[in-house]
C-alpha positions as CSV (number, residue, x, y, z in Angstrom):
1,X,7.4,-14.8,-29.7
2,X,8.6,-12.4,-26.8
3,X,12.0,-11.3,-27.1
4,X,13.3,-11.8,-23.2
5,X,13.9,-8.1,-22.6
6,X,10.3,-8.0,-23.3
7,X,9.1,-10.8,-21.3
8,X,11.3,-8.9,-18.3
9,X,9.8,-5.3,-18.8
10,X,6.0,-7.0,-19.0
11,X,6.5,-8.9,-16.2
12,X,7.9,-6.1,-13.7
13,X,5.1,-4.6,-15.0
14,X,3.0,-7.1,-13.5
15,X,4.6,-7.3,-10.6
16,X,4.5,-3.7,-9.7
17,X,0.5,-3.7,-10.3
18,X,0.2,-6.8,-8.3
19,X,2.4,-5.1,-5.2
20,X,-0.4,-2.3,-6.1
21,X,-3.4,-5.2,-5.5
22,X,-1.8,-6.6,-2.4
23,X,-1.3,-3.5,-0.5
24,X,-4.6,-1.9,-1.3
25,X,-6.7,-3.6,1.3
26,X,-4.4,-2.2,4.3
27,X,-4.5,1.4,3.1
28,X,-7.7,3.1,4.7
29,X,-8.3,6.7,5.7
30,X,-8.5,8.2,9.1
31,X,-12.5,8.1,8.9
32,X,-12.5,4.1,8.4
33,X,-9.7,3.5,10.9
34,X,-12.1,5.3,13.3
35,X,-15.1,3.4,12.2
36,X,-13.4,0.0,12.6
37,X,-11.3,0.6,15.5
38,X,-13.6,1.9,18.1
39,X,-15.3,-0.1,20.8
40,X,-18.0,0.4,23.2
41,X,-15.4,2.1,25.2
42,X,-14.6,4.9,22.8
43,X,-14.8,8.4,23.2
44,X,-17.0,11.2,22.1
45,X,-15.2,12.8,19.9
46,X,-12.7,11.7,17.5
47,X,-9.9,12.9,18.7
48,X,-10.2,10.9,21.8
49,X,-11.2,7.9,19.3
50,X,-7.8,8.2,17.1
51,X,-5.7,7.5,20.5
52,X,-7.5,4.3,21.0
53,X,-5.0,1.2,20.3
54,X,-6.8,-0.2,17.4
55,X,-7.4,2.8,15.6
56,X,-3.7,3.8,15.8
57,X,-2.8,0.2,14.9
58,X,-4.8,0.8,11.4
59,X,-3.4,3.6,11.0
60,X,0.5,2.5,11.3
61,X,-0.4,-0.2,9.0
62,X,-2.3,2.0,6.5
63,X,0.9,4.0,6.6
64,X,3.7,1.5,6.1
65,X,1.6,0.0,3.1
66,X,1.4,3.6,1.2
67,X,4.9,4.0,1.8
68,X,6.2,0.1,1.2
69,X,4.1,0.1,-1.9
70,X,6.0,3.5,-3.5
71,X,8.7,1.4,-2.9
72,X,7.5,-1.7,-4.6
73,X,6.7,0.8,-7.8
74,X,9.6,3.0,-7.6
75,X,12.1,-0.1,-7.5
76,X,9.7,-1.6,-10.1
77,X,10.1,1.0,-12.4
78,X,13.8,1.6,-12.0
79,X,14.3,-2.0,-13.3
80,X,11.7,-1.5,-16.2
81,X,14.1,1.3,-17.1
82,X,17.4,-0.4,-16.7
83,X,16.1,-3.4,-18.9
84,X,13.9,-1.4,-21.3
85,X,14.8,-2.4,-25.1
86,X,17.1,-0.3,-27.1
């Protein structure tokens, strides 16, 4: 049987891959932000396409879900440590 301390470092574990799984469909590059934010109405070239609405949108969100999951894994990890088994 699992001793508790354990059970709690395996299952942080789990929990900071599973932050890693949720986050990874809203983290795209510029190239696929362009390719799903662009319209009829886009420009020529890509600069002009990266100031359209939807392509900055997927960016910001491709953005806050790098930097909210190195949170998720940091603060993960910082608890694995502080509960890691003599």
């Amino acid at each position: 049987m699992l001793d508790n301390q354990w059970a709690n470092v395996i299952g942080l574990g789990l929990d900071a891959v599973g932050a890693v799984f949720l986050t990874y469909g809203l983290i795209i590059s510029r190239a696929k932000a362009l390719e799903l934010g662009q319209s009829y109405l886009s420009g020529e070239t890509d600069e002009e396409n990266l100031q359209l609405p939807p392509v900055n949108d997927r960016l910001k969100q491709s953005r806050n879900a790098i930097i909210g999951a190195v949170l998720l894994v940091a603060g993960f990890l910082f608890q694995i440590y502080g509960s890691w088994p003599p």
